[in-house]
DSSP file (Angstrom, degrees, kcal/mol; ACC not computed):
  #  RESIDUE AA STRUCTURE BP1 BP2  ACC     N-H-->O    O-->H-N    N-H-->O    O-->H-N    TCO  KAPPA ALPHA  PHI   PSI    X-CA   Y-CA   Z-CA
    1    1 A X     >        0   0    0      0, 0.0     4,-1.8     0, 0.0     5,-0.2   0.000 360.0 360.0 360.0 -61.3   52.4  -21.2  -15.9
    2    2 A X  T  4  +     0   0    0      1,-0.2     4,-0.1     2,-0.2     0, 0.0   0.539 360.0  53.2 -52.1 -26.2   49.8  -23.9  -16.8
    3    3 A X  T >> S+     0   0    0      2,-0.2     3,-2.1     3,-0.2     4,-1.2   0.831 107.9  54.6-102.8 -67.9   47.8  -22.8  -13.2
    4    4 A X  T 34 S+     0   0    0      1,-0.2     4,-0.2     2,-0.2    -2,-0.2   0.885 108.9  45.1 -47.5 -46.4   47.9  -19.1  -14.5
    5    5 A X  T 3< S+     0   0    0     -4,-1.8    -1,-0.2     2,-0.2    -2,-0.2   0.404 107.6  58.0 -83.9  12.6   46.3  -20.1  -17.7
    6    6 A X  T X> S+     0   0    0     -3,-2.1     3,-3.5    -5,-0.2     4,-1.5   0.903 106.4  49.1 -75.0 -80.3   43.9  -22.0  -16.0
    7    7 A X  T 3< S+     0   0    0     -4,-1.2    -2,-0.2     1,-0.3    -3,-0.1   0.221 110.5  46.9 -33.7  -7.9   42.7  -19.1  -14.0
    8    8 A X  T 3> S+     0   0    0     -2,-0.4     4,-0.8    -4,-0.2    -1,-0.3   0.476 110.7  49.5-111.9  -0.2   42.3  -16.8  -16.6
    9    9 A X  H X> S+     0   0    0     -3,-3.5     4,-1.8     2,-0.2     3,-1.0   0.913 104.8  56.6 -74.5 -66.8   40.6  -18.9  -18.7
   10   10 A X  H 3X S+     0   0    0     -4,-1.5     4,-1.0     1,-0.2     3,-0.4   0.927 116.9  43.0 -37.1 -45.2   38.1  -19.9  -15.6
   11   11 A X  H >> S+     0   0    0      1,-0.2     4,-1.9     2,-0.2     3,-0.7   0.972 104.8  63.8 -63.1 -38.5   37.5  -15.6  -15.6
   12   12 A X  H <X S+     0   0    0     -3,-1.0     4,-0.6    -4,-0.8    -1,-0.2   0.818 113.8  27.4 -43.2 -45.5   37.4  -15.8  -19.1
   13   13 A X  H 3< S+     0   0    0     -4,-1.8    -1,-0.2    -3,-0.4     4,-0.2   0.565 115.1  61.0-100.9  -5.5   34.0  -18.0  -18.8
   14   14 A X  H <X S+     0   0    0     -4,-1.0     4,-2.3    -3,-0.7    -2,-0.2   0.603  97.9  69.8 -99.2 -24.1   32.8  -16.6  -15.3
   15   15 A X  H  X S+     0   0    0     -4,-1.9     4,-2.0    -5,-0.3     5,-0.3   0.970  91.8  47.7 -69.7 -56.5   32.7  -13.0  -17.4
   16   16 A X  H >X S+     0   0    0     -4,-0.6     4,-2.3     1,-0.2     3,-1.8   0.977 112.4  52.8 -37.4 -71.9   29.7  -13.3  -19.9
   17   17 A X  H 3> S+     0   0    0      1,-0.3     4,-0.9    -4,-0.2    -1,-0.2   0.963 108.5  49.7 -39.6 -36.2   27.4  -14.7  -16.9
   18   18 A X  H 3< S+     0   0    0     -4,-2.3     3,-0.4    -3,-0.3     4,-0.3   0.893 106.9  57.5 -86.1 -10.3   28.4  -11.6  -14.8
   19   19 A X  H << S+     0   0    0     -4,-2.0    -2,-0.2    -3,-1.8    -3,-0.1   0.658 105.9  52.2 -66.3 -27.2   27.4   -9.3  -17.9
   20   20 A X  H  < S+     0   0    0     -4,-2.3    -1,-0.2    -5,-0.3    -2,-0.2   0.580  77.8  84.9-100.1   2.0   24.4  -10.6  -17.8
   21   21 A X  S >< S-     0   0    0     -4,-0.9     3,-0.6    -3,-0.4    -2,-0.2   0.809  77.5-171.1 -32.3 -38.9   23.3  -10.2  -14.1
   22   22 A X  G >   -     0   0    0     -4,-0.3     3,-0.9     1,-0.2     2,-0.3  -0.341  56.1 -10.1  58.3-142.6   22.4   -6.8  -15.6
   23   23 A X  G 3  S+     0   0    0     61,-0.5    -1,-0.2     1,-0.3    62,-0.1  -0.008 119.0  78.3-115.4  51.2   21.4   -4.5  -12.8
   24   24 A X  G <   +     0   0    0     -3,-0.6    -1,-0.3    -2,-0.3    -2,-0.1  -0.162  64.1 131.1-139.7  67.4   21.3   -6.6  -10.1
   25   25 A X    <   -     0   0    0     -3,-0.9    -2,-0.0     1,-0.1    -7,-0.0   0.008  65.7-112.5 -74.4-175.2   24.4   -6.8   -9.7
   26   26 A X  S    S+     0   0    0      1,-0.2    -1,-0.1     3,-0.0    -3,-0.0   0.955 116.7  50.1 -59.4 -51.6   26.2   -6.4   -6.4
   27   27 A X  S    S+     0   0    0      2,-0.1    -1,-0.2     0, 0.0    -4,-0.0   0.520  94.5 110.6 -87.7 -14.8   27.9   -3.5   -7.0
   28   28 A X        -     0   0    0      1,-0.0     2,-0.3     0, 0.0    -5,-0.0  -0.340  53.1-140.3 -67.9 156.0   24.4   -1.7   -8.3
   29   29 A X        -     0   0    0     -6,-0.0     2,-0.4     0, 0.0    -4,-0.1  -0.866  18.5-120.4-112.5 144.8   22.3    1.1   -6.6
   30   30 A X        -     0   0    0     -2,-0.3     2,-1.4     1,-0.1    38,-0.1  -0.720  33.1-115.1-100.7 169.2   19.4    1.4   -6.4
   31   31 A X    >>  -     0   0    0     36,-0.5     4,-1.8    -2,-0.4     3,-1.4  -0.470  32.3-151.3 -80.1  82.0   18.1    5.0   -8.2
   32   32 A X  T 34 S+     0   0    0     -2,-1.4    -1,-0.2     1,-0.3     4,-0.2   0.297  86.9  47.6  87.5-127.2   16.7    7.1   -5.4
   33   33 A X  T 34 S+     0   0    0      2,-0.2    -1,-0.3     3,-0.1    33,-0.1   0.166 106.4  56.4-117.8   6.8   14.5    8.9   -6.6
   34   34 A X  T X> S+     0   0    0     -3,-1.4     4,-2.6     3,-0.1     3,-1.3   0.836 110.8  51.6 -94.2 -49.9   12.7    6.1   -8.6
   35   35 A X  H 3X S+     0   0    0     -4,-1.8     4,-0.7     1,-0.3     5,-0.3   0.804 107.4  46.9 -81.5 -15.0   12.3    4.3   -5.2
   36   36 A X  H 34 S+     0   0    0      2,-0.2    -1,-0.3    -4,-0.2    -2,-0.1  -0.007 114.3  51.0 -98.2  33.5   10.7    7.1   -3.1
   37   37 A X  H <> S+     0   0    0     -3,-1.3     4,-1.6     3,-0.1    -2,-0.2   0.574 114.8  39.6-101.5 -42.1    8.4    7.6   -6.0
   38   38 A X  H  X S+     0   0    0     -4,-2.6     4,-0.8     2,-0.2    -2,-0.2   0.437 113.4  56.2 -72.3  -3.5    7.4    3.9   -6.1
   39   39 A X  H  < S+     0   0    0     -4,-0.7    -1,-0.2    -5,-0.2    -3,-0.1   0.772 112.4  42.7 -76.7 -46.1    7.4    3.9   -2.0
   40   40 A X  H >4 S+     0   0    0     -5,-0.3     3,-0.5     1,-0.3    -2,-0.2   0.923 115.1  53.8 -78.4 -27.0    4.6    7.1   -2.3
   41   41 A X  H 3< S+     0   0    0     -4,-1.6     2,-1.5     1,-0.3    -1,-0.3   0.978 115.2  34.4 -66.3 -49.1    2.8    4.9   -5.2
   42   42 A X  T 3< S+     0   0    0     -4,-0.8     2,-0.4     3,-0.0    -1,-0.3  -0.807  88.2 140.2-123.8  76.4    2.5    1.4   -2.9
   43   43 A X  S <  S+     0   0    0     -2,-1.5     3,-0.1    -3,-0.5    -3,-0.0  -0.948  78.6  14.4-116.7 113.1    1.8    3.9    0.4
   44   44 A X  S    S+     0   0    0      1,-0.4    92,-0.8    -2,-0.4     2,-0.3   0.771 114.0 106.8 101.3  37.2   -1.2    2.0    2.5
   45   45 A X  E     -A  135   0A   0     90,-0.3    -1,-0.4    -3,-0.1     2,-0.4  -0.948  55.0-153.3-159.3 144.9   -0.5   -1.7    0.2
   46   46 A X  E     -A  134   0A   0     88,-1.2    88,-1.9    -2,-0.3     2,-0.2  -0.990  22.2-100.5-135.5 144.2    1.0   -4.4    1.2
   47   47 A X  E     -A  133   0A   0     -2,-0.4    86,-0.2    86,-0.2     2,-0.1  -0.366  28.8-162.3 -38.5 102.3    2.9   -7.1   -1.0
   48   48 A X        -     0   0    0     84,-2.8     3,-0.1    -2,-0.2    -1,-0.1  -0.417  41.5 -65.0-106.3 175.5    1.5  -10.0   -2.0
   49   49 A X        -     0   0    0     -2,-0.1    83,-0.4     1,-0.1     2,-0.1  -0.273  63.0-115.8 -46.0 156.7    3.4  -13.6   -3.5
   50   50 A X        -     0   0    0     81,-0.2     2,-0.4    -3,-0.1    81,-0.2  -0.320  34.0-164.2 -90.8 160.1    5.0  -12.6   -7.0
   51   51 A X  B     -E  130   0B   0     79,-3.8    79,-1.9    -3,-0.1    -3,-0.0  -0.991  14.6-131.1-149.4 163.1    3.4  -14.3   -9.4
   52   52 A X  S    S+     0   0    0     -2,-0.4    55,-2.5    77,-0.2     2,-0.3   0.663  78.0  39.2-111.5   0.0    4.9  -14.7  -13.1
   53   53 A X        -     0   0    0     53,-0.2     2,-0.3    54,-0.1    53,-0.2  -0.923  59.0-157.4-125.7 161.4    2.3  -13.9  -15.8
   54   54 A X        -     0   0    0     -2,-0.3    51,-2.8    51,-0.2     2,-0.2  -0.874  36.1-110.7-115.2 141.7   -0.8  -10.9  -16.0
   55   55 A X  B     -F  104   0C   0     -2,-0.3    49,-0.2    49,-0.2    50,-0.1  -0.581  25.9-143.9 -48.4 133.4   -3.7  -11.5  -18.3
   56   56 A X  S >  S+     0   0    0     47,-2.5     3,-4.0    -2,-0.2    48,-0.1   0.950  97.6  60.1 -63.1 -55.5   -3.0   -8.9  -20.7
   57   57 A X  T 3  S+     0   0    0      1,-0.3    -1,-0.1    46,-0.3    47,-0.1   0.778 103.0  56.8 -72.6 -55.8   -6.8   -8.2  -21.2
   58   58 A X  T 3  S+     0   0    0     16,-0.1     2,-0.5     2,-0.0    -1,-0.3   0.313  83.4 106.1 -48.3 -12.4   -6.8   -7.2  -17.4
   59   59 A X    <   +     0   0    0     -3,-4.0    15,-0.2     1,-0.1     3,-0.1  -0.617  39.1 169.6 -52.0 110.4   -4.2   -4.7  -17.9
   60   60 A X        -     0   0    0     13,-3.5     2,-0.3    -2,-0.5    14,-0.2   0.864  58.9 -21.7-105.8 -18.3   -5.4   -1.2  -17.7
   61   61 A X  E     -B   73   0A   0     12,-0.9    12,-2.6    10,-0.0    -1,-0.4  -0.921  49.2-140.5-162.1-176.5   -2.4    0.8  -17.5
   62   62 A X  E     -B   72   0A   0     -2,-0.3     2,-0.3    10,-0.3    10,-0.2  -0.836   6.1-155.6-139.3 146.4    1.2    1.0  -16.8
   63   63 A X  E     -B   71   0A   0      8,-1.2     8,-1.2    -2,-0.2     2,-0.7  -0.980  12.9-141.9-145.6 140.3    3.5    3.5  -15.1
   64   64 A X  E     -B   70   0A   0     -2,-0.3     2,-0.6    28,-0.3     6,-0.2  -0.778   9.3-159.0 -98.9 112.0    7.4    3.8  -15.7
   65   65 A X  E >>  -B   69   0A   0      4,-0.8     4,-2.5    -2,-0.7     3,-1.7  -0.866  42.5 -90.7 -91.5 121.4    9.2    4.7  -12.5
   66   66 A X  G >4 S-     0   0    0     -2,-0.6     3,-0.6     1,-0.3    25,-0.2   0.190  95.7 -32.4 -16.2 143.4   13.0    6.4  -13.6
   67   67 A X  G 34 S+     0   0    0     23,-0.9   -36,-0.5    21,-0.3    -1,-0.3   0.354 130.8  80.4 -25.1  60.6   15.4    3.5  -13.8
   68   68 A X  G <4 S-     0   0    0     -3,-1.7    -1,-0.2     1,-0.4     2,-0.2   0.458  90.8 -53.8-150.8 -30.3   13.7    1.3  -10.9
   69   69 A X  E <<  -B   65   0A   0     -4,-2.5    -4,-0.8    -3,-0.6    -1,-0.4  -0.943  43.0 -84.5-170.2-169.5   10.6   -0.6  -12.1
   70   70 A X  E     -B   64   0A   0     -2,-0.2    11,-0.3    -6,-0.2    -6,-0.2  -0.517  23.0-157.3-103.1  75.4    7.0   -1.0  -13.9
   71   71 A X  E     -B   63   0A   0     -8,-1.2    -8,-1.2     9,-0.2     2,-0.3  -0.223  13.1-176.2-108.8 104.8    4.0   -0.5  -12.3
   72   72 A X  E     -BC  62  79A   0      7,-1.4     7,-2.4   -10,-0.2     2,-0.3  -0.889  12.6-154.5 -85.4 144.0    0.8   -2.4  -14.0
   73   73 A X  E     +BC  61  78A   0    -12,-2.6   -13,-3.5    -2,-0.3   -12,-0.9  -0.997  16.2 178.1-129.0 170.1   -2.2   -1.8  -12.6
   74   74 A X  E >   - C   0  77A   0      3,-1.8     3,-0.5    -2,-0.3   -15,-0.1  -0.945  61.9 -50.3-156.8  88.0   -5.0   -4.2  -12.8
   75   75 A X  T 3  S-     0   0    0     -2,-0.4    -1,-0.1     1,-0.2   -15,-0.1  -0.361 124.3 -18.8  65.3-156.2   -8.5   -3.6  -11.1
   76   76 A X  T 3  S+     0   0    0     -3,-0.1    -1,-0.2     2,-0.0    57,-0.1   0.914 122.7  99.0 -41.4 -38.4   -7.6   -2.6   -7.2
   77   77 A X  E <   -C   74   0A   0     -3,-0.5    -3,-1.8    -4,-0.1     2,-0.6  -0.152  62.0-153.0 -79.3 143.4   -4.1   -4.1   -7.6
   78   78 A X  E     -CD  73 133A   0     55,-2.6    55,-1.4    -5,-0.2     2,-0.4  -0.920  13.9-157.2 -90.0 122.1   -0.7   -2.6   -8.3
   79   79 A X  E     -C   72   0A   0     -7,-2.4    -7,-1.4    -2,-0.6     2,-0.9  -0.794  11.1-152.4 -88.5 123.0    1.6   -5.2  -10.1
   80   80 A X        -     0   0    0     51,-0.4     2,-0.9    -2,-0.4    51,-0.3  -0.783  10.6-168.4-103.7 112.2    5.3   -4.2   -9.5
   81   81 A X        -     0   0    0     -2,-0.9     2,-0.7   -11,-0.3    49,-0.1  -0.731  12.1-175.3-107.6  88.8    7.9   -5.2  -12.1
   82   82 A X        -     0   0    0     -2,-0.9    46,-0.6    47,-0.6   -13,-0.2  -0.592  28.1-133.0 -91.0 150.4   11.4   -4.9  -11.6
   83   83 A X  E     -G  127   0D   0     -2,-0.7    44,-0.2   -15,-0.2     4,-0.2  -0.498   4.6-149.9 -90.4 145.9   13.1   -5.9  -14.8
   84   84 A X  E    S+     0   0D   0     42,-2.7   -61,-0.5    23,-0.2     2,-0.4   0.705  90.3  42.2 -68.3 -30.9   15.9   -8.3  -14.5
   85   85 A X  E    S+G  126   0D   0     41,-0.8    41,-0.9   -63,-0.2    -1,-0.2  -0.964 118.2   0.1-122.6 121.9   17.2   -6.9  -17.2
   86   86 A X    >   +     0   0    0     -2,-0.4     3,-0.9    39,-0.2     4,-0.3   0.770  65.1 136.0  84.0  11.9   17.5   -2.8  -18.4
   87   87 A X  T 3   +     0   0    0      1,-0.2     3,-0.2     2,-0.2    -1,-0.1   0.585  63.6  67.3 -96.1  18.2   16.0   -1.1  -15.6
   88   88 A X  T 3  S+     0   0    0      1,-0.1   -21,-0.3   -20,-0.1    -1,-0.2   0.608 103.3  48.7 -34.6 -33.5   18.8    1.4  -15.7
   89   89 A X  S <  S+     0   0    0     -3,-0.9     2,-0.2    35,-0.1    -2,-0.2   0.058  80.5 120.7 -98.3  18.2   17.3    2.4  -19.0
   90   90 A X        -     0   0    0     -4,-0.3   -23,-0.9    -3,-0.2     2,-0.3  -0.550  41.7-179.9 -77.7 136.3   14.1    2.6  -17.7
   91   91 A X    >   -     0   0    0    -25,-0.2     3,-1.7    -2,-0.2   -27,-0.1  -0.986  38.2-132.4-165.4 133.3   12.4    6.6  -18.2
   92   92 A X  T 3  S+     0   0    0     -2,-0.3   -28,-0.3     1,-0.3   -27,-0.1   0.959 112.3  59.0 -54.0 -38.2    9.1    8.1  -17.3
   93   93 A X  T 3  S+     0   0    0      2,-0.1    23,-0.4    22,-0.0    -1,-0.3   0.659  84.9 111.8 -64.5 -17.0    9.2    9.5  -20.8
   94   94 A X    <   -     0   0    0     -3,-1.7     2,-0.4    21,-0.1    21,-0.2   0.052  57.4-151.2 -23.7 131.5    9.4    6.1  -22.2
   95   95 A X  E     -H  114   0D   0     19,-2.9    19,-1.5    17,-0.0     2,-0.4  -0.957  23.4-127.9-125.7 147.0    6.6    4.7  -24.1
   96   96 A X  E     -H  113   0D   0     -2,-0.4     2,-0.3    17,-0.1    17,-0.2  -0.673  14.3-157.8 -83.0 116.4    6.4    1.0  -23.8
   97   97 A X  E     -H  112   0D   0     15,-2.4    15,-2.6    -2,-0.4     2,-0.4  -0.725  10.4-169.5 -97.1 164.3    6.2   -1.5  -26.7
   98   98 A X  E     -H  111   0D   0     -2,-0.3     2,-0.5    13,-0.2    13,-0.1  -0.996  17.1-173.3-126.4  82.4    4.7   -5.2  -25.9
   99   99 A X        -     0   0    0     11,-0.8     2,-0.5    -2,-0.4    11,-0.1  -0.939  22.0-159.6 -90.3 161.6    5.0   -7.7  -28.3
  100  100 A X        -     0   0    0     -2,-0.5     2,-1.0     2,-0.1     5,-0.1  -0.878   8.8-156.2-122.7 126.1    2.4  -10.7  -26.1
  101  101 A X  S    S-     0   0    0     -2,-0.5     2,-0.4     3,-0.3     3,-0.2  -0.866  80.2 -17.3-112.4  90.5    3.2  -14.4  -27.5
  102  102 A X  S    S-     0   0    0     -2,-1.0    -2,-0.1     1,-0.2     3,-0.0  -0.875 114.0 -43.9 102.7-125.7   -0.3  -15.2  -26.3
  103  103 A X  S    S+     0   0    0     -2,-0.4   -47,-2.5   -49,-0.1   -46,-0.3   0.476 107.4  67.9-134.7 -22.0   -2.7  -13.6  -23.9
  104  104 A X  B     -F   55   0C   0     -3,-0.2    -3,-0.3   -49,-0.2     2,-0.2  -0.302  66.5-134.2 -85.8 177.4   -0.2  -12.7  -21.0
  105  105 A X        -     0   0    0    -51,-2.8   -51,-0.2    -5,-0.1     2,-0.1  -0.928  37.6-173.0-117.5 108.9    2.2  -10.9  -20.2
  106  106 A X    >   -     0   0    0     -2,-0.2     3,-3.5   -53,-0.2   -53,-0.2  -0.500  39.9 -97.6-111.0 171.4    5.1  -13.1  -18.3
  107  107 A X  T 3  S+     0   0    0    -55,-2.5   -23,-0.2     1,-0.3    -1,-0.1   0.697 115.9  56.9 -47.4 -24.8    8.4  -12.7  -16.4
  108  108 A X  T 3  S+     0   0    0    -56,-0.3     2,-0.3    18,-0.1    -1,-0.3   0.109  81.9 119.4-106.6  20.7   10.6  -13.6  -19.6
  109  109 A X    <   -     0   0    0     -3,-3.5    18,-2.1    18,-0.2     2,-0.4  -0.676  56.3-135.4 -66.8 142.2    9.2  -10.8  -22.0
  110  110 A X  E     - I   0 126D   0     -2,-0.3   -11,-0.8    16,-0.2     2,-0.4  -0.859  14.4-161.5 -99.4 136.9   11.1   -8.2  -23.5
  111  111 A X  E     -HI  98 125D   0     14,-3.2    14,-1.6    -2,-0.4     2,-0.3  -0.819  11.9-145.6-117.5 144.0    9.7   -4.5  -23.6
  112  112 A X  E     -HI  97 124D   0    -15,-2.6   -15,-2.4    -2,-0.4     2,-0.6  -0.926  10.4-131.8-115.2 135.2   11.1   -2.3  -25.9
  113  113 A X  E     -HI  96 123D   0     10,-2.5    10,-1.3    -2,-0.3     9,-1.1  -0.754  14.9-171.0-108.0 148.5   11.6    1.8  -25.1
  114  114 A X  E     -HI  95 121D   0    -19,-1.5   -19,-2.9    -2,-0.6     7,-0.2  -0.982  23.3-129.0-118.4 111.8   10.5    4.0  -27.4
  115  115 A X  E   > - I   0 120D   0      5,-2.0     5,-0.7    -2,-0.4   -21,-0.1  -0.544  25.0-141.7 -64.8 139.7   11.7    8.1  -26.5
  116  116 A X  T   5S+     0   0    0    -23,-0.4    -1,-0.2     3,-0.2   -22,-0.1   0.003  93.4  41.7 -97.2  12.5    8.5    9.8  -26.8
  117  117 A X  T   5S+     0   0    0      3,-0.2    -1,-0.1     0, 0.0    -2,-0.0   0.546 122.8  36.2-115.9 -18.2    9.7   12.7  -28.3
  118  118 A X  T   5S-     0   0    0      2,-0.2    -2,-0.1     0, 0.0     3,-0.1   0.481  88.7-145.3 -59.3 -30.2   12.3   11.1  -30.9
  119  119 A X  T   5 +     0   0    0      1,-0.2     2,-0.3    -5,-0.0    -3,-0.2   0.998  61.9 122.9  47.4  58.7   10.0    8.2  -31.4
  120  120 A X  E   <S- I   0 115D   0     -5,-0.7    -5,-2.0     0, 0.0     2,-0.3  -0.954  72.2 -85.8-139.1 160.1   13.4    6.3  -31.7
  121  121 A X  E     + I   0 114D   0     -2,-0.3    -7,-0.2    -7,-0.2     3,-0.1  -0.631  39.1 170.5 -72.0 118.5   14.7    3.1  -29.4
  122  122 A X  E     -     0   0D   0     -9,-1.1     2,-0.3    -2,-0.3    -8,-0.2   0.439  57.8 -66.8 -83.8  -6.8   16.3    4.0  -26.5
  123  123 A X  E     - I   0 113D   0    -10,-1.3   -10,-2.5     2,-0.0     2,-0.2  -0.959  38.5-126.0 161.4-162.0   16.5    0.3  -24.9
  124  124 A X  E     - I   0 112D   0     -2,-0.3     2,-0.3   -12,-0.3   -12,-0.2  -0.854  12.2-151.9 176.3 154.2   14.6   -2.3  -23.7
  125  125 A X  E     - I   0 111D   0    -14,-1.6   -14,-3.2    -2,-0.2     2,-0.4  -0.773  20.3-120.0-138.2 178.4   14.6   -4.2  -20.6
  126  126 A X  E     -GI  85 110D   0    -41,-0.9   -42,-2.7    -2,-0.3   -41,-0.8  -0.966  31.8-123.9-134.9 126.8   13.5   -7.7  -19.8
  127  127 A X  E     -G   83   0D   0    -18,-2.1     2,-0.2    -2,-0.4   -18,-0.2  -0.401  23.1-163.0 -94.0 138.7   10.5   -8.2  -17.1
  128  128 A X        -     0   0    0    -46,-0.6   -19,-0.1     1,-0.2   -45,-0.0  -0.337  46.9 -43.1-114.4-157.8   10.8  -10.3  -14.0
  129  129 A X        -     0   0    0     -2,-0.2   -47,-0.6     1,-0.1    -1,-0.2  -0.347  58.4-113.6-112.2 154.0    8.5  -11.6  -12.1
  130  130 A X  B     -E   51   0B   0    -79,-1.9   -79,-3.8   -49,-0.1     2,-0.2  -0.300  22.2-166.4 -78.4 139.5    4.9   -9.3  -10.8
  131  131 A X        -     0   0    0    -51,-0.3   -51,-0.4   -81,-0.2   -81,-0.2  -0.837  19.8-140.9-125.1 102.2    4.8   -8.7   -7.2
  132  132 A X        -     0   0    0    -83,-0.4   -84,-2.8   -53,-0.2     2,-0.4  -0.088  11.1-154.7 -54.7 151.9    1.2   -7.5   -6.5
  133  133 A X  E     -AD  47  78A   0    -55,-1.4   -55,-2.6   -86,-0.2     2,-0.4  -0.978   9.8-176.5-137.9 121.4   -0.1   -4.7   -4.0
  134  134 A X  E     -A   46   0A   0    -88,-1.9   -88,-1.2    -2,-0.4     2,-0.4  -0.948  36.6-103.0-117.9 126.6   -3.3   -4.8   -2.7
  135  135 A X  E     -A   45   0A   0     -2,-0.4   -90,-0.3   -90,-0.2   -91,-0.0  -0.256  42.6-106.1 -66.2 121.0   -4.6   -1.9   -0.4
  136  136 A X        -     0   0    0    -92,-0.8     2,-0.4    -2,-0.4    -1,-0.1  -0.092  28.8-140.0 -60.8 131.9   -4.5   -2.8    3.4
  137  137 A X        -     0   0    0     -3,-0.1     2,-0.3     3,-0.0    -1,-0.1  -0.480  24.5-163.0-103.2 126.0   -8.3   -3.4    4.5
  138  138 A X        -     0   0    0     -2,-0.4     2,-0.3     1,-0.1     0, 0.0  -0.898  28.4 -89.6-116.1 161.2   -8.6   -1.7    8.3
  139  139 A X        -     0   0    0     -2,-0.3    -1,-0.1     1,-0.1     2,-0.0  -0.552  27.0-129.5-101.1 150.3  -11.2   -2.5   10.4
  140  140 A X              0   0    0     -2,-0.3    -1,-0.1     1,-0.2    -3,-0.0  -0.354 360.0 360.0 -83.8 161.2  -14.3   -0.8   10.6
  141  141 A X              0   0    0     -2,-0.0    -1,-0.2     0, 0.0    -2,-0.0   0.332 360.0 360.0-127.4 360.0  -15.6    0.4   14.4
C-alpha cells in the first residue's frame, strides 16, 4: 500500500512539469501547413546559431505562421521564433502585443494575441530563443 502511495504521489508532482512542456511535447505535431509556409518563407537561407535577444529598434516587422512560429525580420535576416510556449494558439490573423522590459526583445517574453476582428484575447505564447536566416551568398563566375 505505502509503495502505491508513493507512486502516485511521485505522478502527482511529475504532472504540473509535464503541463508545462506546452507544445513541445512528445506526443505534439507539428501543424503542416504552418511548416510548408515557413519552409517557402526561409527557401534559399540557411540557419544561423540561435541567439536569445533582438534589438527591438532593429525590428521591422513580424509575420505569424498558423500555430508553428514567428518570423521577425530584421535588415536581410529572418529571425525564426518558435514559442516554447502557445504556439498552438498562434494565428495569421493575430495581432501581436509586446510589452519590452528594456530595448529587446528576449527568449523569456510573453506576447499576447489579440483577434483582429474581435479585438479580444485569444492567447498568448511565450518566445524562445531567435534562430536567424541569412540568404545563401553563391558565387559569382
Amino acid at each position: 500500500m505505502r509503495a502505491l502511495l508513493t507512486a502516485a504521489s511521485l505522478a502527482l508532482v511529475a504532472l504540473p512539469g509535464a503541463a508545462l512542456a506546452g507544445d513541445k511535447g512528445a506526443g505534439d505535431k507539428p501543424y503542416a501547413k504552418g511548416e510548408a509556409e515557413l519552409a517557402k518563407m526561409l527557401e534559399g537561407r540557411v540557419a544561423g546559431k540561435p541567439v536569445r535577444c533582438l534589438s527591438s529598434s532593429n525590428i521591422q516587422n513580424s509575420t505569424v505562421i498558423d500555430k508553428t512560429a514567428i518570423v521577425y525580420r530584421s535588415g536581410s535576416k529572418l529571425y525564426v521564433n518558435r514559442p516554447r510556449t502557445g504556439a498552438t494558439s498562434l494565428d495569421d490573423d493575430d495581432i501581436l502585443v509586446t510589452k519590452l522590459y528594456g530595448s529587446q526583445l528576449c527568449n523569456v517574453d510573453k506576447v499576447d494575441l489579440v483577434d483582429r476582428g474581435t479585438r479580444s484575447w485569444s492567447g498568448f505564447v511565450v518566445l524562445d530563443d531567435f534562430v536567424p536566416y541569412e540568404r545563401v551568398k553563391t558565387a559569382r563566375r
